[in-house]
C-alpha positions as CSV (number, residue, x, y, z in Angstrom):
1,X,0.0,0.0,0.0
2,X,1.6,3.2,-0.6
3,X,0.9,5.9,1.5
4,X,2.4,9.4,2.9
5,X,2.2,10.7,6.8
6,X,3.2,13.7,8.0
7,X,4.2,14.8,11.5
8,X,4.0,19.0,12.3
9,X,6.0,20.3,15.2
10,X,6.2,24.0,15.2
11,X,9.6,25.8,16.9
12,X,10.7,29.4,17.3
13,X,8.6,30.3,14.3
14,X,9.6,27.3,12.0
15,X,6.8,24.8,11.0
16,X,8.6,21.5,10.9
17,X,7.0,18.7,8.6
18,X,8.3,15.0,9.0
19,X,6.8,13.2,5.9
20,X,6.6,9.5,5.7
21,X,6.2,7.3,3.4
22,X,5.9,8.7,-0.6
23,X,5.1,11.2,-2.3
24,X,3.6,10.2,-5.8
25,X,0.9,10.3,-8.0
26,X,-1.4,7.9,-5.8
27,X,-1.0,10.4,-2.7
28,X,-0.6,13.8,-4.0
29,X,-4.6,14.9,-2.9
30,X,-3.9,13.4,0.8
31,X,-0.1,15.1,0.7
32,X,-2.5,18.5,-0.9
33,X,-5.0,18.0,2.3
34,X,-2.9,17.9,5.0
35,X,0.1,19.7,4.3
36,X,-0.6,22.1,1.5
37,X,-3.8,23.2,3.4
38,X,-2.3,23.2,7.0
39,X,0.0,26.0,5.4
40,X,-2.2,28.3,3.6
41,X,-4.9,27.9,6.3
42,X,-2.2,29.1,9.1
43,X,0.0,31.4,6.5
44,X,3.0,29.7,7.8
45,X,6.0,31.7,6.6
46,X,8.5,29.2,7.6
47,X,8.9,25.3,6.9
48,X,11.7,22.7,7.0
49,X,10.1,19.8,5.0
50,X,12.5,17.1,6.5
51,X,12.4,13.6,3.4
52,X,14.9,11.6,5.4
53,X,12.1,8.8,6.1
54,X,10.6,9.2,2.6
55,X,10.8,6.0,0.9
56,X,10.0,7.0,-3.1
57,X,9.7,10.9,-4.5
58,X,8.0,11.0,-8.5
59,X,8.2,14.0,-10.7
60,X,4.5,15.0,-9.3
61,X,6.4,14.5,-5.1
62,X,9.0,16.8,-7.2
63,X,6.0,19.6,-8.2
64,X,4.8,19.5,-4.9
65,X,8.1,20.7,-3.3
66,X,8.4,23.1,-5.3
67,X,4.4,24.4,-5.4
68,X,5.1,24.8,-1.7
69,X,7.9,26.8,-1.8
70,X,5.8,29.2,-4.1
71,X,2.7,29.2,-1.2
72,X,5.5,29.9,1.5
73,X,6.9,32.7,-0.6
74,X,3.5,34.2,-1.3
75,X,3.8,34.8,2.4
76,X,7.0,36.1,2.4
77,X,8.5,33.1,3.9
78,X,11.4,30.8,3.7
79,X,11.3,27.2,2.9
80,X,14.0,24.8,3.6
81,X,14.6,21.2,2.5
82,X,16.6,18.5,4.3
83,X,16.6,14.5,3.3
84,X,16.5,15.4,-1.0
85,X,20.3,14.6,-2.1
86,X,19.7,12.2,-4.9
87,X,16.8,14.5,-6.3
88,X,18.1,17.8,-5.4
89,X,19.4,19.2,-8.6
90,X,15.0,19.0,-9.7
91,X,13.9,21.2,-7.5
92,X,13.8,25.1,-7.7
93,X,17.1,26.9,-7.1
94,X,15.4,29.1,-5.3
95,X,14.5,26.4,-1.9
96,X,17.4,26.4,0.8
97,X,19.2,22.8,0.7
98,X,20.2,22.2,4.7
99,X,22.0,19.0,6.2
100,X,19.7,18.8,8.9
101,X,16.9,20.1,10.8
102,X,19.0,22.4,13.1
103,X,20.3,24.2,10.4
104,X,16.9,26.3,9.6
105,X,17.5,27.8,13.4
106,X,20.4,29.5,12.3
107,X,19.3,30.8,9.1
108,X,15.8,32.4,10.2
């Protein structure tokens, strides 16, 4: 069965989001439902999307990275990835590649 989870812990103004599991074309409207409306429901302004415990990423997982980083920056926000290194030269230039979750604390 494939499936995506997401876990949401919010820390001195950085929304963190855990996903689990993949992020493809059979669970793009639950990743749209929970994460993409959590966001633009509560005009976070900054996320760390953290893929280390992703299991499989498609070119539609790929559009939704980068969607997101659009939404955040319609808020004026910052979006950083962590977890992407075999897929990181497809998403936009423009979304901060960090090592790690502690990372975003120094750059906000």
């Amino acid at each position: 069965m494939i499936n995506i989870d997401a876990i949401f812990e919010f820390r001195k103004g950085i929304l963190f989001i855990r996903l689990l599991g993949s992020i493809t074309k059979e669970t793009v409207n639950k990743y749209l439902e929970n994460v993409t409306l959590f966001i633009c429901n509560n005009h976070i302004k900054n996320i760390t999307l953290n893929f280390n415990r992703v299991e499989k990423i498609d070119d539609i997982g790929i559009s939704l990275i980068n969607q997101t980083y659009e939404i955040v920056s319609s808020y004026n926000g910052t979006i950083y990835v962590t977890g992407l290194n075999d897929i990181s030269n497809k998403i936009s230039r423009n979304i901060n590649l960090i090592n790690n979750e502690l990372e975003a604390f120094n750059k906000v």
